[in-house]
N, C-alpha and C positions, 0 to 999 in steps of 0.2 A: 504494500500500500504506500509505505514511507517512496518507493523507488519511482511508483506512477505519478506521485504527487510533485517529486522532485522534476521526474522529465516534462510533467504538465505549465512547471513555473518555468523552466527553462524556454520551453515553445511559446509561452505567453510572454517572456522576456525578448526573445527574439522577435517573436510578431511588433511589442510595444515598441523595440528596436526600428525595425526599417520603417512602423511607420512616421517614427520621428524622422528617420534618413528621408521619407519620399517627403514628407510637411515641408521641410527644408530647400529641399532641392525646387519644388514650386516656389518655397516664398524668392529661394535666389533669383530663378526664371522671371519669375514677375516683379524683381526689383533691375532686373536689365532690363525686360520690356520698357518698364518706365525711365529708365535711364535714358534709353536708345528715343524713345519716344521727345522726353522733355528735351536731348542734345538735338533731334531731328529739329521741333519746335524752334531753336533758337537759333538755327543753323540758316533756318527759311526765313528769319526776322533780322536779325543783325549779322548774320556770315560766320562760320565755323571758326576763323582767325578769333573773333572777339567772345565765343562759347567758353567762357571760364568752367573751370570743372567745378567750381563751386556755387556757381549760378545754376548750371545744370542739376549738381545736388540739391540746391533748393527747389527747384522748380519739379524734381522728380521726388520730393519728398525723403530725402534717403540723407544722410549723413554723406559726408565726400571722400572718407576711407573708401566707403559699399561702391561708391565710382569706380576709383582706384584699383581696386578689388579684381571688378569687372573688366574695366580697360586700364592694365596699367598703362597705354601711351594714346597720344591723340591718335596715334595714325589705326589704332585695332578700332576707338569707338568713330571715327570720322571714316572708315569701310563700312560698320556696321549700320550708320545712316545714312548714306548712299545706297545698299541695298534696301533698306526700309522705306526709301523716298521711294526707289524703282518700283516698288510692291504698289506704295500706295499710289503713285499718280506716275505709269511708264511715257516713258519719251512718246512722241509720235511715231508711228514705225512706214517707213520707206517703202515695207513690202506692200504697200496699203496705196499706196501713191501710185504704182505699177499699174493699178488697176485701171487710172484715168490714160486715157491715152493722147489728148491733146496735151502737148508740154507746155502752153501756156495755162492752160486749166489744172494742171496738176500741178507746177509750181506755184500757181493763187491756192490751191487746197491744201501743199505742204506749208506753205507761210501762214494762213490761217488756222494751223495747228501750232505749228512751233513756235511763235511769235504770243500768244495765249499763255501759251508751256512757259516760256523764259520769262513771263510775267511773274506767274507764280512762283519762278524760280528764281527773280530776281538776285535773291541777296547769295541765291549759292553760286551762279554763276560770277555776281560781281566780287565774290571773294576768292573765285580759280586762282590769278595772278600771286595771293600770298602764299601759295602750294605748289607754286611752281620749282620744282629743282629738291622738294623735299624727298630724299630716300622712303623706297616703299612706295609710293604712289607713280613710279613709273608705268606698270602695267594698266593703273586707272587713265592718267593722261595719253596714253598709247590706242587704249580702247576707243575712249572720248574720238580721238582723232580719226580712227578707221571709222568709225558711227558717223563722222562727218563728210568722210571719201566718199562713204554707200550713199547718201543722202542727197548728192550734189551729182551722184553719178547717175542715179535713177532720176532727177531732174534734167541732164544733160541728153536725154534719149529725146529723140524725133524733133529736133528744132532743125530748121533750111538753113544751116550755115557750110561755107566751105570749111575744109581744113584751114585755111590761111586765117581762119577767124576763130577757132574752136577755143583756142588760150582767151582768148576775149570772153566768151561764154563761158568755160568753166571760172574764168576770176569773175565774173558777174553772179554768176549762180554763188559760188563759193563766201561774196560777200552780201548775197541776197540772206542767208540763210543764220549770219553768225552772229552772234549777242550782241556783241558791242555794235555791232549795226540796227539791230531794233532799239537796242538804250538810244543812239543816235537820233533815231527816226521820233522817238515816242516822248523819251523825258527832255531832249534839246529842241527837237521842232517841233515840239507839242501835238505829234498825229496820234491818233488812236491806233491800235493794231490792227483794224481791219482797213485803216489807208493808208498804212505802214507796208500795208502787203500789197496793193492796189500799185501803192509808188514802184515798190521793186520789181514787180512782175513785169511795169510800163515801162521800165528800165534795161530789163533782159530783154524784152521785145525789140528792143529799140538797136537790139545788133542785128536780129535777124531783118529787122527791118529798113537797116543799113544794106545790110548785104542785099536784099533786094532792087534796091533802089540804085544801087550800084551797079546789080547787072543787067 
C-alpha cells in the first residue's frame, strides 16, 4: 500500500511538474508576442533606430530584462518585426500585376498599391538609411532589393520602346516605384497617392510616347 501511494505522489509530482513547465512556456510565448507586437507598434510610428528597448518594455507591459531575455540584440527583435509586419499587412505582390496586360494599366495598379503600402509604412521605410551597412541584415537589404528587380521587371513587359530607349524605361519604372519618390510626390508637393501614381505612370508614358513621335 505504503509503495502504491509513494508511486501515486511521484506521478502527481511529475504531472504538477510539467504543468508548471507548459504554464511557463505560454506565459514566455505570450510575453514575446507582446514584445514583438509593442517593438512592431513603434517601429510603424517613430522608426526602429528610435525603439528604445525600454519604451518597448513599457508599452508591452513587461519589465526590460523579459526584453533582453527575448532578444538579447536589436538585430534578433528588429527580424522578428519585419516578419510580423509581412504577416500582418504583405507587400503588394508582382505576380498579381502579371495578370493586367496593358503596361500602362498595370503600372497605375502596381503604384496604386505600393504607394498606399509605403504610406503605412512610412516610418519603417524612412528609417532603412540608419540600417544600412549594419552586420546581419545583409541578407534583408539583399532581398529588399531582388523584391524591387521583380517589381520593375514585371512592369517593364509590353511597352513600344526600342532597345536604344529601354535604360530610359527601366530608370523611369525603377524611380516610379521607390519610396523616397512617393515621400517626394506626396509630403513635398502635396499630391495624394492616387495622383502621385497618375503623375508617374504620365511620366513613363511619356518615353514610349517619345519614341513614337520620333519614328
Amino acid at each position: 500500500m505504503s509503495r502504491f501511494k509513494c508511486r501515486h505522489e511521484r506521478e502527481n509530482a511529475q504531472m504538477a511538474r510539467r504543468y508548471r513547465l507548459k504554464a511557463r512556456g505560454q506565459r514566455q510565448e505570450k510575453n514575446r508576442q507582446r514584445i514583438v507586437e509593442a517593438a512592431y507598434q513603434l517601429h510603424m510610428t517613430i522608426g526602429a533606430s528610435r525603439a528604445s528597448t525600454s519604451a518597448i518594455a513599457r508599452l508591452a507591459g513587461v519589465r526590460r530584462p523579459t526584453v533582453q531575455r527575448h532578444f538579447p540584440d536589436q538585430l534578433t527583435l528588429f527580424m522578428a518585426c519585419t516578419l510580423h509586419g509581412m504577416e500582418l499587412d504583405p507587400p503588394p505582390d508582382p505576380a498579381a500585376w502579371q495578370r493586367v496586360a496593358d503596361p500602362r494599366h498595370r503600372l497605375l495598379v502596381a503604384l496604386c498599391e505600393l504607394y498606399p503600402s509605403y504610406r503605412r509604412h512610412r516610418a519603417v521605410y524612412a528609417d532603412i538609411p540608419n540600417f544600412e551597412g549594419v552586420p546581419g541584415l545583409e541578407a534583408l537589404f539583399a532581398a529588399q532589393a531582388q523584391q524591387m528587380e521583380w517589381q520593375r521587371g514585371v512592369l517593364a513587359e509590353g511597352w513600344d520602346v526600342p532597345d536604344s530607349r529601354r535604360e530610359s524605361l527601366m530608370a523611369a519604372l525603377g524611380h516610379a516605384i521607390d519610396f523616397w519618390t512617393w515621400r517626394s510626390l506626396t509630403e513635398g508637393q502635396g499630391l495624394d497617392d492616387e495622383k502621385a501614381a497618375l503623375l508617374m505612370t504620365e511620366m513613363v508614358q511619356g518615353i514610349e510616347k517619345t519614341n513614337l513621335s520620333s519614328g
